[in-house]
N, C-alpha and C positions, 0 to 999 in steps of 0.2 A: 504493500500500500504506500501510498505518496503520502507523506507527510505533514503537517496541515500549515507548516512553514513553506513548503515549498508549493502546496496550492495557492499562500498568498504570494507567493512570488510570481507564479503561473498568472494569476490574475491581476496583477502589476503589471507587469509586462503586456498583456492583452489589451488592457488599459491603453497603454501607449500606443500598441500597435493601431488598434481603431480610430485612437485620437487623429491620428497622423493621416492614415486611411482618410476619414472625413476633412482636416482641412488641407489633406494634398491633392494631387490632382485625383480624377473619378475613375483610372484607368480599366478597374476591374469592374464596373458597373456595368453589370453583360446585360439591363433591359432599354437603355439609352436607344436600342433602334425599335423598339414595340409600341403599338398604338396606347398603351397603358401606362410606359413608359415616364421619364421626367420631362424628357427634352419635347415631346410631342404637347402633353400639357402646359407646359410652359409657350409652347406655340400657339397652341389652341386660345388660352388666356390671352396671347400679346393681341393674334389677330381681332378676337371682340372688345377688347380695348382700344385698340390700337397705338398699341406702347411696344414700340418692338426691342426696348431697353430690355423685357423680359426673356429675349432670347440672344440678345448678343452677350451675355453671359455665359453661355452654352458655346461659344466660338470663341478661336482667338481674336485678337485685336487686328491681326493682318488681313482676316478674314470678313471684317465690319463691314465693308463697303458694298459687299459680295451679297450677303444676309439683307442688308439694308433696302438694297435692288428687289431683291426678290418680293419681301415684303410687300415695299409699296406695286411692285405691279400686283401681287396678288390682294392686295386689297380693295384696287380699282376693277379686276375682275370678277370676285367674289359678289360685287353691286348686283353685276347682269341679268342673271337667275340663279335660282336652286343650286340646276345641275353646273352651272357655273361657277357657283361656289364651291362646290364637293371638288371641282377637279384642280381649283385653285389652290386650295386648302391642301389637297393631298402634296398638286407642285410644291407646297411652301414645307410641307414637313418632309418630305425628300431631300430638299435640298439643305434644309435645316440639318436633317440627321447625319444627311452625305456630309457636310461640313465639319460638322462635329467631330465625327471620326476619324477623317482624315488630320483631324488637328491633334488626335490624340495616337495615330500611327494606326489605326484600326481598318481592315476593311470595311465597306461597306454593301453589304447582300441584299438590301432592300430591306422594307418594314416587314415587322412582325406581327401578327392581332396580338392585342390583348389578351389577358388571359392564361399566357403561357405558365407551363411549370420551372418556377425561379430556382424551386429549392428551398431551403429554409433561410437562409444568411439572408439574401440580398432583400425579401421584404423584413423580414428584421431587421436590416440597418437600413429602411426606408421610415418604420413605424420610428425607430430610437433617435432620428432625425426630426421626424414630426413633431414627437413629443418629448423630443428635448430630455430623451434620459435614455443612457445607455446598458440599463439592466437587464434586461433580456437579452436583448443581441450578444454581452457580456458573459451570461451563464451559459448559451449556447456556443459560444465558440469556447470557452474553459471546458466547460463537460467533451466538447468535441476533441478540443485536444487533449484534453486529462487523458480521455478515454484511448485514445489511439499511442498516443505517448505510452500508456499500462499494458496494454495489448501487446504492444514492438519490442517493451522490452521484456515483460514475463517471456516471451518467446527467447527471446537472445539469451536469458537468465538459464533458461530450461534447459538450454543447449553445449551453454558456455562448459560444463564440467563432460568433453569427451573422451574418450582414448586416443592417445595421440597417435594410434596406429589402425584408427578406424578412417579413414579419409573421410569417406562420405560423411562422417556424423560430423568431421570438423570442415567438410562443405556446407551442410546447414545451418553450424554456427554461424562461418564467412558471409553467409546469404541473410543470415536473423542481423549481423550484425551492421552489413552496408544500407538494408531496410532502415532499420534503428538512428542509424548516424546519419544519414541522408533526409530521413522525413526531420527532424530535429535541424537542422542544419537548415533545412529550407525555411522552416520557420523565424528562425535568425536573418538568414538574408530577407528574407520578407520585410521584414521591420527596419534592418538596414538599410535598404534600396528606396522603402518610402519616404525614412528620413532624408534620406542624399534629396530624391526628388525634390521633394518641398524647399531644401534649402538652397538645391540652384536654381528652382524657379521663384522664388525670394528674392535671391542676391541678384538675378537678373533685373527682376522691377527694379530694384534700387538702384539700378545703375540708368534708369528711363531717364 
């Protein structure tokens, strides 16, 4: 069993991870191209306003002008009729989402409906964003990795005590152990990488 120092460690550390996750960039937000999506709402909202401030947030800066275009013709089209509007509306969130992704090195496949199966994580760090507390999404990704962290390594543990003249049972150690080290490790770069993110996309504005 993990020991209940080392679960608040566990969940320190997750802490930050998330923190960083929400105020760096959205890379890993896999519903950004779905009709249920943010970036789509966020369109849908600018165009009945007609405040397109609400979606050049969702593009980079060099990408403004591009978004901007779009918009206004699709809001003089949208007047026409119905059907008018429906294909306006759709141009505007194609181009929107195409924008987006490309800003963030992502292909772009076309929209998705609504609906889709997320998983658990990502509306849980939609809801923890909402409502402004990150508890849930927190105990779900701690139990996630407690859980898999205890699993990789009871297994490496189980193993660890071979014959040294059994090979294959010290190839299944070898095999428990690269599992073990490498899921653990990914987890570190993870939190590593977000950081670096955020702080050259930081030290870049400051240098505007």
């Amino acid at each position: 069993m993990i020991k209940t120092n080392n679960i608040s460690l566990l969940a320190g550390f997750l802490s930050v991870l998330v923190i960083l996750a929400f105020i760096g960039p959205w890379k890993l937000l896999g519903h950004c191209d779905t009709m249920g999506g943010p970036v789509i709402k966020a369109a849908q909202k600018a165009l009945e306003t007609g405040n397109v401030n609400l979606v050049l947030i969702w593009v980079q800066k060099k990408d403004e002008d591009e978004i901007k275009k779009a918009f206004e013709k699709t809001l003089a089209v949208r007047k026409l009729s119905p059907e008018a509007k429906e294909l306006a509306d759709m141009y505007f969130f194609e181009s929107l989402v195409r924008i987006h992704r490309a800003g963030e090195g992502a292909p772009y496949t076309g929209l998705k409906p609504a609906g889709l199966d997320l998983g658990p994580v990502i509306p849980a760090a939609d809801r923890a964003i909402e409502e402004g507390s990150m508890k849930t999404l927190l105990k779900l990704l701690t139990d996630t990795v407690q859980e898999n962290v205890q699993t990789h390594f009871k297994e490496l543990i189980a193993r660890k005590k071979f014959n040294e003249n059994d090979v294959e049972a010290g190839r299944l150690f070898v095999k428990s152990y690269v599992v073990f080290t490498h899921y653990v490790e990914r987890i570190y770069e993870s939190a590593k990488s977000l950081a670096e993110d955020h702080h050259e996309e930081t030290a870049g504005e400051a240098h505007k």
